[in-house]
N, C-alpha and C positions, 0 to 999 in steps of 0.2 A: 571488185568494188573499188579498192584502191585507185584505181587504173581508171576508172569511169568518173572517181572523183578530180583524178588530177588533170584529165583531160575536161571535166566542167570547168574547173578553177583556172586553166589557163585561156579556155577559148573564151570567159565571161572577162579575163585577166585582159587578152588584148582588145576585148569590144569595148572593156572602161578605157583603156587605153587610148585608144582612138578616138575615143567621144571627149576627153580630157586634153590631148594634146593639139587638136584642134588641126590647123591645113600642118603637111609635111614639110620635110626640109629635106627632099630628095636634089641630087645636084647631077645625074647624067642617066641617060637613057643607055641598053645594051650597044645603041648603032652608035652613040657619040662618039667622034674622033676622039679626042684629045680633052679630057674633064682637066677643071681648074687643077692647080695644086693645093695639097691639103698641108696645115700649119701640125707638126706634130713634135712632141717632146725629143730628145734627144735619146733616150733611153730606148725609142721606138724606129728607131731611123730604120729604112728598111735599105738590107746588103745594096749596095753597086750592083751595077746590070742586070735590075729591075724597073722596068716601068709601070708609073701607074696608067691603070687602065677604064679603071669606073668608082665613082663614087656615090653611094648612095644614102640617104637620111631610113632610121630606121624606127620603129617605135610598137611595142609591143610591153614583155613582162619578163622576170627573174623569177621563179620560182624554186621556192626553198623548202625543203621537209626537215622535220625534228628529226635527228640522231644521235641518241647518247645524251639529249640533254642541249642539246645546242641547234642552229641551223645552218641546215648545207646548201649547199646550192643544189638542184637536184635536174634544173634545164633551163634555157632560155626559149621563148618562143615569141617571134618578132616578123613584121613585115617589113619589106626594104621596099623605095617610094624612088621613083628617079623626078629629077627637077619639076615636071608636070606634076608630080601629083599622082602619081599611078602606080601601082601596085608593079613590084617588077620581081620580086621575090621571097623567099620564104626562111626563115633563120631558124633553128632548132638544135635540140642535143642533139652533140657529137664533137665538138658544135661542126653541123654543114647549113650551107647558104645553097638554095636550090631555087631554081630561076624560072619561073614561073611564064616566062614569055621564048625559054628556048629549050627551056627541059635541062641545061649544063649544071653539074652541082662542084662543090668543092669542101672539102672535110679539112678542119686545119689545129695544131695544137699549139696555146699559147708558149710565148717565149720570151717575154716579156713582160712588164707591166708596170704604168705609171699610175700611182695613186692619186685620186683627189680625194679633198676631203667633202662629207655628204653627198658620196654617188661611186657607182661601181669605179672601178680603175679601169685607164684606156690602156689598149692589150696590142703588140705585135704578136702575133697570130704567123707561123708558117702552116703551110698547105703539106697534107698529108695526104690526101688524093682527089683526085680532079674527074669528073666524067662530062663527056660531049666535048663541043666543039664552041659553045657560044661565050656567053659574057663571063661563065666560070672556068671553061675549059682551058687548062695551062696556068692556071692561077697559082703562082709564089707565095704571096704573103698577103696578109689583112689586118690591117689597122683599122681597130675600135678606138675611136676619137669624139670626143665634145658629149662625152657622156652626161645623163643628168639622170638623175634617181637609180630605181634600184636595190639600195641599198639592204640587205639583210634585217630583221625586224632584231631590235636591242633587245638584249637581256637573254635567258632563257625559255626554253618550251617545252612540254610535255608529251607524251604518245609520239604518235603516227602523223603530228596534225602539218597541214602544209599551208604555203600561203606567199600568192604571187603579190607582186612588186612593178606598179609601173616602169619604165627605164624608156629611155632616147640615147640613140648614138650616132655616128656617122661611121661609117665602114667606107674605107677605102680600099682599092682592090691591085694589085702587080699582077704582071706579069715578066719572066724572062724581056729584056731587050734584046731586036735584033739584029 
């Protein structure tokens, strides 16, 4: 039951989501040579002899369950939107980013992170493992940038209860230079 609830509340989570945030802010397709550069915090800088490789707009939900009296985060689940407007991949606990037009995923844990105030914090993200050959495969690092919402609901909670959270970011993607 649990499980059929939080799979309701995230999949109604990112339909409100998209019907709210209106056209995307995707910025490169998997083929794009060379995506713009992204403006990002200091504290987020990603290592020398990394290139970026893709950047895409993303927008979906945060999803948080009560424990102990407070709430946690308990996943994200989001789509990632290249420049056009298209669906180009899929964002989920682990967290991994799974690409929907190449099958390439990549799993990464934060290492980082720069605070704003009213919206999740933009995250450097290393890659903890990679599969395939396409727009994720070989992927270093990922920066969660130009967050906006999100945010954990104030105060305290009761039970079991859970409750998604619109959220927008931009993910940028590295790779190894060669």
């Amino acid at each position: 039951m649990k499980l059929t609830k939080r799979f309701v509340l995230t999949t109604a989570g990112v339909a409100a989501t998209a019907a709210l945030l209106g056209a995307t802010t995707g910025y490169a397709t998997p083929s794009d040579p060379a995506p713009k550069p992204v403006k990002a915090p200091a504290a987020l800088k990603v290592p020398d002899g990394n290139k970026l490789t893709a950047v895409f707009g993303a927008r979906g939900v945060q999803t948080y369950t009560c424990t102990e009296g407070a709430w946690k985060l308990l996943e994200p689940a989001a789509t990632l939107f290249d420049r056009r407007g298209r669906a180009v991949a899929l964002h989920s606990r682990g967290p991994v980013w799974v690409s929907t037009v190449d099958g390439s995923a990549v799993n990464a844990t934060a290492i980082a992170n720069s605070p704003k105030t009213g919206t999740i914090p933009e995250l450097l993200l290393q890659a903890t493992a990679t599969r395939g050959v396409g727009v994720f495969g070989g992927v270093s690092y990922i920066q969660r940038l130009n967050t906006a919402g999100g945010v954990a609901p104030a105060g305290a909670c009761t039970g079991t209860d859970q409750v998604s959270v619109a959220y927008s970011a931009t993910y940028a993607f590295y790779k190894p230079a060669k």
